[in-house]
MDAnalysis code that builds the backbone (N, CA, C; Angstrom):
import MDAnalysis as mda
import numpy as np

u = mda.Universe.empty(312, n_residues=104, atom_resindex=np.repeat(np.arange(104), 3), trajectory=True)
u.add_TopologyAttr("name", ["N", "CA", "C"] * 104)
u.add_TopologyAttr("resid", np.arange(1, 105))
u.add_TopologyAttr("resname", ["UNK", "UNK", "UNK", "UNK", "UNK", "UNK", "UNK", "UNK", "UNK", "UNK", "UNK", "UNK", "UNK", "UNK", "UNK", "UNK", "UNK", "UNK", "UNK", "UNK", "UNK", "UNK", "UNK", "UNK", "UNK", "UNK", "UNK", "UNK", "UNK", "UNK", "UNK", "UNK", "UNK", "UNK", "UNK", "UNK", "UNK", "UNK", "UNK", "UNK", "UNK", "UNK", "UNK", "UNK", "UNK", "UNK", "UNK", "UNK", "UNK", "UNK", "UNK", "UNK", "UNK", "UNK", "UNK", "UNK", "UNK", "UNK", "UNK", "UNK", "UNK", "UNK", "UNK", "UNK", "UNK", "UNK", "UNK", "UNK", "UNK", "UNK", "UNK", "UNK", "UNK", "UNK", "UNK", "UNK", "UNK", "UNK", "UNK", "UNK", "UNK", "UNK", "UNK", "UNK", "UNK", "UNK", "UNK", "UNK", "UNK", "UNK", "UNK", "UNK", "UNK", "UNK", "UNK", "UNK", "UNK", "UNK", "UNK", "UNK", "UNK", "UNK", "UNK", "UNK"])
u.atoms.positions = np.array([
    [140.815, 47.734, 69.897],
    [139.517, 47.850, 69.288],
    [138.592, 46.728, 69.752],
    [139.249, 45.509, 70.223],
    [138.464, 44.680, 70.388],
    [137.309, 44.734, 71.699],
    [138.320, 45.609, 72.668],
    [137.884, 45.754, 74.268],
    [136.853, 46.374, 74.048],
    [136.602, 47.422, 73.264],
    [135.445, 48.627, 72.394],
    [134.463, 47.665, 72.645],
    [134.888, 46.671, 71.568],
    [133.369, 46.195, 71.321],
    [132.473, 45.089, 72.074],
    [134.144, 44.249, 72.890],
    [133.624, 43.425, 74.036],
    [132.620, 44.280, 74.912],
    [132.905, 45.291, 75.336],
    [132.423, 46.523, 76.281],
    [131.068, 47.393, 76.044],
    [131.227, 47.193, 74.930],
    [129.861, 48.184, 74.488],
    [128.750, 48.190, 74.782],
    [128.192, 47.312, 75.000],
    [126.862, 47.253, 76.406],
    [126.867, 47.724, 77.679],
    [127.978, 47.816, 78.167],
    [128.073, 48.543, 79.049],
    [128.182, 49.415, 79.456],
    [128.909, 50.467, 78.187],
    [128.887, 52.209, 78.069],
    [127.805, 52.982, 79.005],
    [127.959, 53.136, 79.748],
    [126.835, 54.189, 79.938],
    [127.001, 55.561, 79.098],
    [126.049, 55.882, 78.103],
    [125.775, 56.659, 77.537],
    [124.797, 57.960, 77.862],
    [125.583, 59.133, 78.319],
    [124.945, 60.273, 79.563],
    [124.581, 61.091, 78.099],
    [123.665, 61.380, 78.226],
    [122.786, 62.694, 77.141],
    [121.968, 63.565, 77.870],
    [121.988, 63.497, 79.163],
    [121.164, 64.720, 79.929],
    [121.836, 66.069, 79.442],
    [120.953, 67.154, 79.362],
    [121.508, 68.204, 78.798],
    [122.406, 69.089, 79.980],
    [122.533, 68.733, 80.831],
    [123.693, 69.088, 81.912],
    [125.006, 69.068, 81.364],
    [125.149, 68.011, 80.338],
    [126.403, 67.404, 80.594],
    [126.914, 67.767, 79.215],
    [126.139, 68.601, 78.282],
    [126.576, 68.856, 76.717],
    [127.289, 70.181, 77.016],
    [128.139, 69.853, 76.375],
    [129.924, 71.206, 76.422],
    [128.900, 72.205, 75.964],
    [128.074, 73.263, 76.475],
    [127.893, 74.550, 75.746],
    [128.618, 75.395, 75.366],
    [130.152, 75.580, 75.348],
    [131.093, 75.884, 74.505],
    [130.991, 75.192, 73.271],
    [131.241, 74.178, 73.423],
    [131.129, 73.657, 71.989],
    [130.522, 73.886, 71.367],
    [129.280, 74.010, 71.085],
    [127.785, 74.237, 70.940],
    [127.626, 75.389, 70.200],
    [128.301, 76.536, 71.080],
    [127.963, 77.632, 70.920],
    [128.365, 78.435, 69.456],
    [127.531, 79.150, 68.716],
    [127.644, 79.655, 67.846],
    [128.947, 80.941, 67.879],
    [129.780, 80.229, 66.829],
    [130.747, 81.486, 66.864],
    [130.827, 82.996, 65.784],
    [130.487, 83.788, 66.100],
    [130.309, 85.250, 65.731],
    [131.610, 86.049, 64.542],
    [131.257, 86.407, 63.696],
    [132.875, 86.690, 62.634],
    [132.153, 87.290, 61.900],
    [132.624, 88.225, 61.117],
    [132.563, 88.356, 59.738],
    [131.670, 88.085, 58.669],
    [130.710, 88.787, 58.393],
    [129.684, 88.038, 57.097],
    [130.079, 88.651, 56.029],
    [130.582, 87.567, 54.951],
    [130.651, 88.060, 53.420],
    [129.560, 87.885, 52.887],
    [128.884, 88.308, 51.705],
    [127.904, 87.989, 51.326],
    [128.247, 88.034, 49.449],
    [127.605, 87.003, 48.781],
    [128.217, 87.203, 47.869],
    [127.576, 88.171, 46.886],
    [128.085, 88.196, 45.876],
    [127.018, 89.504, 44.096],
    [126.385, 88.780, 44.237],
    [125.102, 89.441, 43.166],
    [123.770, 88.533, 42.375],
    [124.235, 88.321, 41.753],
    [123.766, 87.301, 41.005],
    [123.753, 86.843, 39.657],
    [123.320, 87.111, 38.559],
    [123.811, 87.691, 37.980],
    [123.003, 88.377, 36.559],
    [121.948, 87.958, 36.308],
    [121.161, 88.852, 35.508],
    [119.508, 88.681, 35.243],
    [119.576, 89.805, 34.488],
    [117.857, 89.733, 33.428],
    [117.538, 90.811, 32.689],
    [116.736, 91.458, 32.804],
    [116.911, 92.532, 33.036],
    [116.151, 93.771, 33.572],
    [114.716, 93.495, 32.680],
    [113.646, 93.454, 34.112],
    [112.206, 93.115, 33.253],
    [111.525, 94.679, 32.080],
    [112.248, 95.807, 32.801],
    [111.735, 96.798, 32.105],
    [112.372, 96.676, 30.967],
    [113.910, 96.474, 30.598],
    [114.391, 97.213, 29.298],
    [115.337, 95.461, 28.709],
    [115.375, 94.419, 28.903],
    [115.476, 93.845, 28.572],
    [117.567, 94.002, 28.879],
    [117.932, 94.498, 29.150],
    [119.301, 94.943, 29.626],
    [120.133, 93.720, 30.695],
    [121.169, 93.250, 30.573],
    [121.769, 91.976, 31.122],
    [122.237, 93.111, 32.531],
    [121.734, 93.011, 33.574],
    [122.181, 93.257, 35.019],
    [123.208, 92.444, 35.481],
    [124.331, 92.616, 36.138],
    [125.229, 91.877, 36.616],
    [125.798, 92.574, 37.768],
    [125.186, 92.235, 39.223],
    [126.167, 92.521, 40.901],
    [125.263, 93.735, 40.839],
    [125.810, 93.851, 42.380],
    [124.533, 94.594, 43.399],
    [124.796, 95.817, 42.595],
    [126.165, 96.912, 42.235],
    [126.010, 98.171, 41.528],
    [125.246, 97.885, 40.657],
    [125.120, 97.245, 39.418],
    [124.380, 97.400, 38.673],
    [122.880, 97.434, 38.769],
    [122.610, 96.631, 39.922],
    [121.033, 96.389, 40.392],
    [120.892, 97.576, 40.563],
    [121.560, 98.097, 41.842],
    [121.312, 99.797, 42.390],
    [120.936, 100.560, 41.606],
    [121.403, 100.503, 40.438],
    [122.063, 101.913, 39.701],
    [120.919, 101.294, 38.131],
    [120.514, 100.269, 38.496],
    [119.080, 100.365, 37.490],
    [117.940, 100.312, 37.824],
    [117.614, 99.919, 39.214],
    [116.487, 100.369, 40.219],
    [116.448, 101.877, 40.258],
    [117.522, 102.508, 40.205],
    [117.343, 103.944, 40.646],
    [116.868, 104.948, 39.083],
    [117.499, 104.170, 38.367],
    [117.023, 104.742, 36.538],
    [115.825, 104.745, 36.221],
    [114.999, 103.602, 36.789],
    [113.801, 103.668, 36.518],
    [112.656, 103.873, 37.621],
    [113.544, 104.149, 38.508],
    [112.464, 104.975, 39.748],
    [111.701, 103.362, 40.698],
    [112.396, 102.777, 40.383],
    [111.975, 101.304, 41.456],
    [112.530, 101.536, 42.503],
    [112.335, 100.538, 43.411],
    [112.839, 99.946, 44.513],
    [112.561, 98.220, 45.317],
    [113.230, 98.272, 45.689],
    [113.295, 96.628, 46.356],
    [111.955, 96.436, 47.517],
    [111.335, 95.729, 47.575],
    [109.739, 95.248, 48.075],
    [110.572, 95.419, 49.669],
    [109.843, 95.927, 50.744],
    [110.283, 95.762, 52.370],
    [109.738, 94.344, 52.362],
    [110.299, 94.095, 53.944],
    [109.799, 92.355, 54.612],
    [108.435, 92.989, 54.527],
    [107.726, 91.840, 54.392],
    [106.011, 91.213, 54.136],
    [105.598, 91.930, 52.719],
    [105.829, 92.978, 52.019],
    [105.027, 93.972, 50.966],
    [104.447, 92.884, 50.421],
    [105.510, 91.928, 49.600],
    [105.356, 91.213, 48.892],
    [104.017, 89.954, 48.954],
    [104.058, 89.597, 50.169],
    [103.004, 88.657, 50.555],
    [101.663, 89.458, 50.877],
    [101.781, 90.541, 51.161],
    [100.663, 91.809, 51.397],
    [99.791, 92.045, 49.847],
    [100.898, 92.221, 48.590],
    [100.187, 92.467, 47.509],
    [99.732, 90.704, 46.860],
    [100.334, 89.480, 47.403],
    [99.723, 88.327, 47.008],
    [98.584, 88.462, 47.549],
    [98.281, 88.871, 49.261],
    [97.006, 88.449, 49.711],
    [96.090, 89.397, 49.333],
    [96.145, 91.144, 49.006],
    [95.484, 92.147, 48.897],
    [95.599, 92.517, 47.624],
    [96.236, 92.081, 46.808],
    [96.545, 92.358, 45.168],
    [95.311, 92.830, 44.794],
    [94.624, 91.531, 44.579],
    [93.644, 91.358, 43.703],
    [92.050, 92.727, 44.340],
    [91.919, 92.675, 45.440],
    [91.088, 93.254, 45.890],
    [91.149, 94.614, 45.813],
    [93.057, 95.239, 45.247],
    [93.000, 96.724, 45.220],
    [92.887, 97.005, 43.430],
    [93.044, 95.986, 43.043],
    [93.041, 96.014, 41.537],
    [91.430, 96.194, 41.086],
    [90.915, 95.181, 42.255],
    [89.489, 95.550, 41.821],
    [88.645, 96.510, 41.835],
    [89.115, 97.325, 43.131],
    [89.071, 99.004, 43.379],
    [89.408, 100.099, 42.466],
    [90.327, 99.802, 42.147],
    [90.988, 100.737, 41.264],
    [90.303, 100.688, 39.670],
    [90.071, 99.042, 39.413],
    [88.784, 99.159, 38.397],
    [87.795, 99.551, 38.485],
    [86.691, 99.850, 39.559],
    [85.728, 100.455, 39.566],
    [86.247, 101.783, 40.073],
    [86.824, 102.535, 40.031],
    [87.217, 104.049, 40.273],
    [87.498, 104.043, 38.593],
    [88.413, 104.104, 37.818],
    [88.299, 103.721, 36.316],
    [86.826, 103.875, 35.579],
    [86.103, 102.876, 36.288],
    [84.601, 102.730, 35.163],
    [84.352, 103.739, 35.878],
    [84.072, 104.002, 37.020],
    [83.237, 104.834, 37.431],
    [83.321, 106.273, 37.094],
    [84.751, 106.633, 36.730],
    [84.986, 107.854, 35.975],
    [84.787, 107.771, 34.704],
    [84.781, 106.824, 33.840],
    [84.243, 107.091, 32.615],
    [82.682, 107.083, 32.371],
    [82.156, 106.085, 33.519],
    [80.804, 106.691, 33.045],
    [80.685, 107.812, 33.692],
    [80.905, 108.508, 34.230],
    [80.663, 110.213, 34.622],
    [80.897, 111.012, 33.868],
    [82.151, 110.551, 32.842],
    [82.723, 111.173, 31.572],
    [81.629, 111.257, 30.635],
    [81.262, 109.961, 30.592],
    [80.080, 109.218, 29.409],
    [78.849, 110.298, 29.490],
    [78.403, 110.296, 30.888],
    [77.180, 110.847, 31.163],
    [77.126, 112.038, 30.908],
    [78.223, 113.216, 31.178],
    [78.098, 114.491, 31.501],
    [78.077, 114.776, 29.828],
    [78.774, 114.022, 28.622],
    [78.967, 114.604, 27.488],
    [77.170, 114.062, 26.662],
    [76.434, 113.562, 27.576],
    [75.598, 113.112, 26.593],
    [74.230, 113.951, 27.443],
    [74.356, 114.874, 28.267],
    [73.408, 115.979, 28.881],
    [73.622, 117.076, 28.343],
    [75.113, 117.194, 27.336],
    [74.923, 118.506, 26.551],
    [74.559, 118.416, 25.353],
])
């Protein structure tokens, strides 16, 4: 141990990427387990959910489904602007409602 440390200035220490084992490196490929969810309570019925059957099989009871990649960030950025649409389609049919009952 001692020679180690008498020596140690002198190491040449090679880190060019030539010289890194890309075997080693390399990502090895197997098997993915994945584990259950974790229980939670169903926001519609207040019901204790526990593992993916149960998710399935209460998404499907109440006619849900699981958000695709981006939906979710789609209704953060566009939420508000279709909500606001959908409120003036709303008023706008009731005052048509409003109007037509007060011409007879």
């Amino acid at each position: 141990m001692s020679a180690y440390k008498e020596n140690y200035e002198k190491i040449k220490w090679n880190r060019s990427p030539r010289h890194v084992n890309k075997k080693a490196s390399a990502r090895v490929l197997g098997p993915y387990v994945q584990g259950d969810y974790e229980a939670y309570e169903c926001p519609i019925t207040g019901d204790l959910i526990d593992g993916k059957r149960e998710h399935e099989q209460n998404l499907a009871k109440h006619g849900c489904r699981v958000h695709e990649k981006g939906e979710f960030e789609d209704v953060k950025r566009y939420g508000r602007q279709l909500y606001e649409a959908e409120l003036d389609r709303a008023i706008d049919k009731a005052v048509e409602a409003a109007a037509h009952e007060i011409d007879w």
